[in-house]
N, CA, C and O atoms as a GROMACS GRO file, in nm:
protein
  364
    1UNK      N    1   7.050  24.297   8.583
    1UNK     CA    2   7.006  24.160   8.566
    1UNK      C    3   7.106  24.069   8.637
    1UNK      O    4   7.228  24.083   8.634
    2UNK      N    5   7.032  23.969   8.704
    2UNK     CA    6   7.131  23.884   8.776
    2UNK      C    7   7.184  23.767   8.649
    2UNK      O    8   7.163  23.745   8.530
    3UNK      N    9   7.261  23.718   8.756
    3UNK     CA   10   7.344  23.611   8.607
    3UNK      C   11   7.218  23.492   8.590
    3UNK      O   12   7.172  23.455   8.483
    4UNK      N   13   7.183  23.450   8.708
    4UNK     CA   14   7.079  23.329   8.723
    4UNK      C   15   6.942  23.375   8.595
    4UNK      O   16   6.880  23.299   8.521
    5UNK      N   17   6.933  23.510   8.607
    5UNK     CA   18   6.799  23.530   8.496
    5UNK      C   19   6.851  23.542   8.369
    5UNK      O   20   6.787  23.494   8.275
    6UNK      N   21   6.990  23.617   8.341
    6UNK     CA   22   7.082  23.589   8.212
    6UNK      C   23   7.063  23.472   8.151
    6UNK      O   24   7.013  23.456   8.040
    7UNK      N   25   7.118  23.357   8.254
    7UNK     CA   26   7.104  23.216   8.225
    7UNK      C   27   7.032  23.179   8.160
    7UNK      O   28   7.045  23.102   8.066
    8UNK      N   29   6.945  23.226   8.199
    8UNK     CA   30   6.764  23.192   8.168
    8UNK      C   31   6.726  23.223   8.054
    8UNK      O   32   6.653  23.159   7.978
    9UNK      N   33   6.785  23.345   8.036
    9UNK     CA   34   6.759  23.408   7.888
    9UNK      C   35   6.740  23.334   7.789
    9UNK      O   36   6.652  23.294   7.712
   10UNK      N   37   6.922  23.320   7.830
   10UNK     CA   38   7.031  23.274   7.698
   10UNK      C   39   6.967  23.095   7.668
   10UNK      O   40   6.975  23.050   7.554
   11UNK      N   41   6.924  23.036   7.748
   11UNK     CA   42   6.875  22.874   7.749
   11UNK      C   43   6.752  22.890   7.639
   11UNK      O   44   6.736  22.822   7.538
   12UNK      N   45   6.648  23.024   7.697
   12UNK     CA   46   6.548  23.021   7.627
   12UNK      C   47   6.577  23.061   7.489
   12UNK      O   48   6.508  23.011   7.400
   13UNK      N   49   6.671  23.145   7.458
   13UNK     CA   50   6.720  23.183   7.315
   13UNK      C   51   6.770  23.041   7.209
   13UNK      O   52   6.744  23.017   7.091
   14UNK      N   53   6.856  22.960   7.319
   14UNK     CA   54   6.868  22.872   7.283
   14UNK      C   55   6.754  22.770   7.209
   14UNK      O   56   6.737  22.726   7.095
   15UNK      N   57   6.704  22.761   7.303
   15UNK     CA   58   6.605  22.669   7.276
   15UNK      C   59   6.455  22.709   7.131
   15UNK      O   60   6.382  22.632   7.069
   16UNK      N   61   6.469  22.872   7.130
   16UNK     CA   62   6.385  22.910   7.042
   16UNK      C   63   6.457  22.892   6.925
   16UNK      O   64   6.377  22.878   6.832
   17UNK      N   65   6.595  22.885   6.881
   17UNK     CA   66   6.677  22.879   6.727
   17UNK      C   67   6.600  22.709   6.738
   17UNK      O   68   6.520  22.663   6.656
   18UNK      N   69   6.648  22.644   6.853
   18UNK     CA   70   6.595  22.441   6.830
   18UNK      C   71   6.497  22.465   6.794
   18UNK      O   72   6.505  22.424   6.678
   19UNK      N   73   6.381  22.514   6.806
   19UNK     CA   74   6.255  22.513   6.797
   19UNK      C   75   6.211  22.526   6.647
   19UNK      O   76   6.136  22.460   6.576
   20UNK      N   77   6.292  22.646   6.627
   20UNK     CA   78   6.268  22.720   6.482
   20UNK      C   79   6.327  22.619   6.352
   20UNK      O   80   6.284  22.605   6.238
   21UNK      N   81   6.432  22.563   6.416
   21UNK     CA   82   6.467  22.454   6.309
   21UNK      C   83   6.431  22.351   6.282
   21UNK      O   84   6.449  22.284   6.181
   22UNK      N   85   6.344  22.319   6.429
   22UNK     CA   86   6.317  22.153   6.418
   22UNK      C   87   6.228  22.120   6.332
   22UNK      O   88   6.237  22.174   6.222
   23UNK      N   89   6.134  22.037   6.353
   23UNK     CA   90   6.016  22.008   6.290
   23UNK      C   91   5.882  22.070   6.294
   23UNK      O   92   5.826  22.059   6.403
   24UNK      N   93   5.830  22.119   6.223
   24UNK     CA   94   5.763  22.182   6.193
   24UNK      C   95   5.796  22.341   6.254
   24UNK      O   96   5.733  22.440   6.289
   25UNK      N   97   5.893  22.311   6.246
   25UNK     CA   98   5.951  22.478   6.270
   25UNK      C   99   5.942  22.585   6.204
   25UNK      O  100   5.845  22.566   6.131
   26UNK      N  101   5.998  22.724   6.177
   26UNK     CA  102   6.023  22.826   6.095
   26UNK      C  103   6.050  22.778   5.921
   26UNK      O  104   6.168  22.755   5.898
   27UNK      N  105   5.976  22.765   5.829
   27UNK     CA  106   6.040  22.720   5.720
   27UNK      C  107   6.140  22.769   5.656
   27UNK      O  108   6.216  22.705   5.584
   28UNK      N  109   6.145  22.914   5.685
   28UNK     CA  110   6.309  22.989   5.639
   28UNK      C  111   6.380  22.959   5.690
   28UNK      O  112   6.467  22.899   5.626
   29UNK      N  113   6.399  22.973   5.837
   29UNK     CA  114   6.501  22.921   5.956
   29UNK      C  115   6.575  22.778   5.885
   29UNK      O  116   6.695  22.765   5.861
   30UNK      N  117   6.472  22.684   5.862
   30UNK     CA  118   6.524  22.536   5.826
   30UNK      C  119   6.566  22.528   5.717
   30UNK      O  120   6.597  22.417   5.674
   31UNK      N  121   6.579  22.638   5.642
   31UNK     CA  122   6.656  22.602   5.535
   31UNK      C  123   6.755  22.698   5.494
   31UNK      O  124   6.789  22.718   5.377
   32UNK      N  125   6.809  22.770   5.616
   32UNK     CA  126   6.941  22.824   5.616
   32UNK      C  127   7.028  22.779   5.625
   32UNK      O  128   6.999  22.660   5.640
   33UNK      N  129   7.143  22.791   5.627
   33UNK     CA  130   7.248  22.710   5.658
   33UNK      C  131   7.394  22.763   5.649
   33UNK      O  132   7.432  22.774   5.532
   34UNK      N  133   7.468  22.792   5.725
   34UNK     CA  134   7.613  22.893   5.752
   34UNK      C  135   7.656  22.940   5.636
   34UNK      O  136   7.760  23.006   5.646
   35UNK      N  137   7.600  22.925   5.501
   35UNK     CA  138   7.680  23.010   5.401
   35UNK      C  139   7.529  23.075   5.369
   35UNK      O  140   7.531  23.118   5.254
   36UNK      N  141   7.386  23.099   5.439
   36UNK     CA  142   7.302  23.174   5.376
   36UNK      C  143   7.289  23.246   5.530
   36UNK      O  144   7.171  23.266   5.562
   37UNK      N  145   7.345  23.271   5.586
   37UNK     CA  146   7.325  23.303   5.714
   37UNK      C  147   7.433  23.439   5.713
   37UNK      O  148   7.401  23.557   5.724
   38UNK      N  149   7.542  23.393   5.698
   38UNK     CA  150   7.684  23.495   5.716
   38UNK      C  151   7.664  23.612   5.675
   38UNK      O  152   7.752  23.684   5.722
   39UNK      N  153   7.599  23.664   5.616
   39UNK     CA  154   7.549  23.787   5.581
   39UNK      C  155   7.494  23.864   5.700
   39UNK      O  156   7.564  23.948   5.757
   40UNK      N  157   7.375  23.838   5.737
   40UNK     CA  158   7.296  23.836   5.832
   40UNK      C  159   7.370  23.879   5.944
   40UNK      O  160   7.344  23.982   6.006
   41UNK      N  161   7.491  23.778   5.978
   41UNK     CA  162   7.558  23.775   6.084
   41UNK      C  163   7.670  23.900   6.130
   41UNK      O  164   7.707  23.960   6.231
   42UNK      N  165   7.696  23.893   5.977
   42UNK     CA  166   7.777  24.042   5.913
   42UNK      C  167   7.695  24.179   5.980
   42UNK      O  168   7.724  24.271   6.056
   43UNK      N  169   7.571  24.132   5.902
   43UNK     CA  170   7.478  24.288   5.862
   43UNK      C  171   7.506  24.330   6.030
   43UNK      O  172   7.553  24.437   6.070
   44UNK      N  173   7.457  24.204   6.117
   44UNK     CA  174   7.421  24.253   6.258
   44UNK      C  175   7.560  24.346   6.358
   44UNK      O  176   7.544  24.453   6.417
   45UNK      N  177   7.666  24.279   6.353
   45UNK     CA  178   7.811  24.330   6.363
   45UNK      C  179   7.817  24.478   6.326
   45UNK      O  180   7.786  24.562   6.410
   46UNK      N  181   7.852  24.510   6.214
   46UNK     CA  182   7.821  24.631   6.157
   46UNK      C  183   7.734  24.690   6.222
   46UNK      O  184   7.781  24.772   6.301
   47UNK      N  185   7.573  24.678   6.220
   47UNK     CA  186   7.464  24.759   6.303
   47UNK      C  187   7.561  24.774   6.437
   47UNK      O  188   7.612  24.884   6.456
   48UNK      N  189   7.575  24.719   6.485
   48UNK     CA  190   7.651  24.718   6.662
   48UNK      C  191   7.748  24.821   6.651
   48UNK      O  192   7.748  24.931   6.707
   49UNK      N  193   7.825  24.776   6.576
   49UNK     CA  194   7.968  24.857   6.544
   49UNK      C  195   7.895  25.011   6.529
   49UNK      O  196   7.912  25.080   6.628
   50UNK      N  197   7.829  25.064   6.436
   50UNK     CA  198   7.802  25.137   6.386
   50UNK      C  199   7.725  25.242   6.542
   50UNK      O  200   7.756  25.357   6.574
   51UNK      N  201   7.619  25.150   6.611
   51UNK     CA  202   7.562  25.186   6.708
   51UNK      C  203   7.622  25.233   6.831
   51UNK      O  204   7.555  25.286   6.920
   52UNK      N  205   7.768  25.212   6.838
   52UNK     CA  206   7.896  25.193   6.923
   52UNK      C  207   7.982  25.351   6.909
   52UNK      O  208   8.034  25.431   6.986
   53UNK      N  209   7.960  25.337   6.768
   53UNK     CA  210   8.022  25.451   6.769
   53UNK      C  211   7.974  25.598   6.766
   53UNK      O  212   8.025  25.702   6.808
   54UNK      N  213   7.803  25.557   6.670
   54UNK     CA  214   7.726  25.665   6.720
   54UNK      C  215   7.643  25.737   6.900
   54UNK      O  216   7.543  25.799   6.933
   55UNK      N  217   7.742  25.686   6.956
   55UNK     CA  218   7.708  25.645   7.125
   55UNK      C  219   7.553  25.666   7.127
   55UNK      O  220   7.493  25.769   7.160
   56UNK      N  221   7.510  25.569   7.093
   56UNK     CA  222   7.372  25.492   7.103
   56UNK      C  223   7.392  25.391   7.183
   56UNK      O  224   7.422  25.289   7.120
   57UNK      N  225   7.386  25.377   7.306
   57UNK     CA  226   7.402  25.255   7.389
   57UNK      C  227   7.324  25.197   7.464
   57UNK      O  228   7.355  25.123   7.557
   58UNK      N  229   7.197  25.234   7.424
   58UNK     CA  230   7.077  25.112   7.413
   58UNK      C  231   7.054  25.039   7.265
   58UNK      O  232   7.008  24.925   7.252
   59UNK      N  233   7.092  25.123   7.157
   59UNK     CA  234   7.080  25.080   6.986
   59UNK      C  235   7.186  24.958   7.061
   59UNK      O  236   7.130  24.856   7.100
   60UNK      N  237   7.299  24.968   7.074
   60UNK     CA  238   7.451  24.920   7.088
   60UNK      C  239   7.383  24.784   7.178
   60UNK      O  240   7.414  24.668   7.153
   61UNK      N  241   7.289  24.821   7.281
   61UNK     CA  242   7.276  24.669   7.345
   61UNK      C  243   7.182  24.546   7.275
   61UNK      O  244   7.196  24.426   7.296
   62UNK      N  245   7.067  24.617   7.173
   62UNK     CA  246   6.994  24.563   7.098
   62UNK      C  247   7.035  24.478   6.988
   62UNK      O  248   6.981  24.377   6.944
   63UNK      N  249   7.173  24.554   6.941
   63UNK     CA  250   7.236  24.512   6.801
   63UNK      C  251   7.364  24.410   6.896
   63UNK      O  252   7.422  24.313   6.846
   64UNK      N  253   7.374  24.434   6.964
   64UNK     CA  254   7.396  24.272   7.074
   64UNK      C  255   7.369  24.152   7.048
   64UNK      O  256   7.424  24.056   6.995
   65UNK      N  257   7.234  24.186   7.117
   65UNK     CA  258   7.113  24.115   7.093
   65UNK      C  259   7.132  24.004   6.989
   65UNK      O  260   7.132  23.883   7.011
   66UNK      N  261   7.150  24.078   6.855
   66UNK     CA  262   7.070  24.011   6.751
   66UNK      C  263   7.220  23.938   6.683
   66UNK      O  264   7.233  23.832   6.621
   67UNK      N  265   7.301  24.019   6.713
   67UNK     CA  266   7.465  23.956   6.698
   67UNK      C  267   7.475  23.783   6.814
   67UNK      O  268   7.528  23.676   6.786
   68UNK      N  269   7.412  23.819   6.920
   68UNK     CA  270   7.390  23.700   7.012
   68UNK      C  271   7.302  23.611   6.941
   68UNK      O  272   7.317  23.489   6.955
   69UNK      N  273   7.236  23.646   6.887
   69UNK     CA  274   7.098  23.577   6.822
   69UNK      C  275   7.201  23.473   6.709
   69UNK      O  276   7.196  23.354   6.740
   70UNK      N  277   7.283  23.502   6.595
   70UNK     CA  278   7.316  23.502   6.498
   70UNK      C  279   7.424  23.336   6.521
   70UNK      O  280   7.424  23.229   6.460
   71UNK      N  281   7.510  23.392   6.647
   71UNK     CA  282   7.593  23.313   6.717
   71UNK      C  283   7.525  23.176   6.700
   71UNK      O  284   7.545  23.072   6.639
   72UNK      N  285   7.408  23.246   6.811
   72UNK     CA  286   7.302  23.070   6.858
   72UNK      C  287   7.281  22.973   6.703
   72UNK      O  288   7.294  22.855   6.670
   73UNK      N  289   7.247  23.078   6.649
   73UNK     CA  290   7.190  22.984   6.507
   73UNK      C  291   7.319  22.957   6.432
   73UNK      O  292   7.310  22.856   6.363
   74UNK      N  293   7.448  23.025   6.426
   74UNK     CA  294   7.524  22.894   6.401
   74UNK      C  295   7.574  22.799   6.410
   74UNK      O  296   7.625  22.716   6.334
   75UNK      N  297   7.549  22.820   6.574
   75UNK     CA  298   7.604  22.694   6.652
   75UNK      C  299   7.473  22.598   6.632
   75UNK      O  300   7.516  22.483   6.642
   76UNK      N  301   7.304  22.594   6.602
   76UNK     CA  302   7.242  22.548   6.620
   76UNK      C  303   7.290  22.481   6.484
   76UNK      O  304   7.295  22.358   6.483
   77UNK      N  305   7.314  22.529   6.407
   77UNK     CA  306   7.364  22.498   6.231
   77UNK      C  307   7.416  22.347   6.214
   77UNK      O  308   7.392  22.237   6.164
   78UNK      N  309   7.510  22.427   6.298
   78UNK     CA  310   7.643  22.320   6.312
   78UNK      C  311   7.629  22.182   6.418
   78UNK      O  312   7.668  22.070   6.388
   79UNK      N  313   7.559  22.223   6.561
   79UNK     CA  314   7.509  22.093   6.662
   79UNK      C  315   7.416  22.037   6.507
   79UNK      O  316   7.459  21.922   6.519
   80UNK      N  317   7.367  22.032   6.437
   80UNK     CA  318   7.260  21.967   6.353
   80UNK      C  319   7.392  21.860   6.259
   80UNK      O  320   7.387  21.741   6.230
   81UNK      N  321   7.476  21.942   6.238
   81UNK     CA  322   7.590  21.844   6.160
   81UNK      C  323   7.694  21.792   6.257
   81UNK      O  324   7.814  21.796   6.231
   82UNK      N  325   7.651  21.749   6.356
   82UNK     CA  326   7.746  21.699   6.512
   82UNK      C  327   7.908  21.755   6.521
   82UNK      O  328   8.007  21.701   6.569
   83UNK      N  329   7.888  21.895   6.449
   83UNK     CA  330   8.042  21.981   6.392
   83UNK      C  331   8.052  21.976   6.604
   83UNK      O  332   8.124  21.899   6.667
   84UNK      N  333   7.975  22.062   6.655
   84UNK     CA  334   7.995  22.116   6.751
   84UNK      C  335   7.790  22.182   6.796
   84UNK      O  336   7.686  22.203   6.735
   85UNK      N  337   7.849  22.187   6.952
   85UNK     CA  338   7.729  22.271   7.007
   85UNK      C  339   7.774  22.426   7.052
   85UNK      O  340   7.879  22.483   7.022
   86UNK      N  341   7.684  22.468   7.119
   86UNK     CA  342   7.679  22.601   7.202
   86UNK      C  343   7.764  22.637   7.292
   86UNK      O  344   7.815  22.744   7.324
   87UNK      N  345   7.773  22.481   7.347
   87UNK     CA  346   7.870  22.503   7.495
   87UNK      C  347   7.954  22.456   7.401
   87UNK      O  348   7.896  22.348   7.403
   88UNK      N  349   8.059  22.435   7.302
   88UNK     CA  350   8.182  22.439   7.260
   88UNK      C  351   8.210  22.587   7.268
   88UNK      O  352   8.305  22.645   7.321
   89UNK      N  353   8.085  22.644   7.188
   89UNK     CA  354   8.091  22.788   7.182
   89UNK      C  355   8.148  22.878   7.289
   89UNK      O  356   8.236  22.963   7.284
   90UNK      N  357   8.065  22.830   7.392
   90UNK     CA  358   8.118  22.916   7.545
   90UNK      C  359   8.219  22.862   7.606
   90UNK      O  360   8.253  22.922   7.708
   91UNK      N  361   8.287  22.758   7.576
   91UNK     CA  362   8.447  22.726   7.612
   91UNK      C  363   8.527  22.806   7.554
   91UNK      O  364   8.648  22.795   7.571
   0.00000   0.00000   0.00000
């Protein structure tokens, strides 16, 4: 994968956590919030970890994935309480 379609990805990932929270969004999604989330964020780590070591390394890129996923939505959490955004994140 080139970086330019990465990019692309990661914007659209982005933009699907905004989506899910906004208005009329995901109704679970919108009413999470970094202390009902951390679990989740945990569980996904672990899966990875776990997938890492069982040299599963397509499991290992999936549980990525969803560890990447976890990131977005706390940063989406937090841009909602003007704590910080995404790109603080990637600084």
């Amino acid at each position: 994968m080139n970086k330019e379609s990465a990019g692309e990805k990661f914007i659209e990932l982005v933009e699907i956590l905004s989506r899910l929270r906004g208005d009329g969004g995901c109704p679970w999604d919108r009413e999470q919030d970094e202390t009902t989330i951390v679990n989740y964020f945990l569980e996904e780590v672990y899966e990875a970890v776990e997938a890492l070591h069982q040299g599963n390394i397509s499991s290992f890129a999936e549980e990525l994935g969803d560890v990447l996923m976890e990131v977005v939505f706390f940063a989406q959490i937090f841009k909602e309480k003007n704590a910080f955004d995404i790109t603080d994140v990637l600084e």
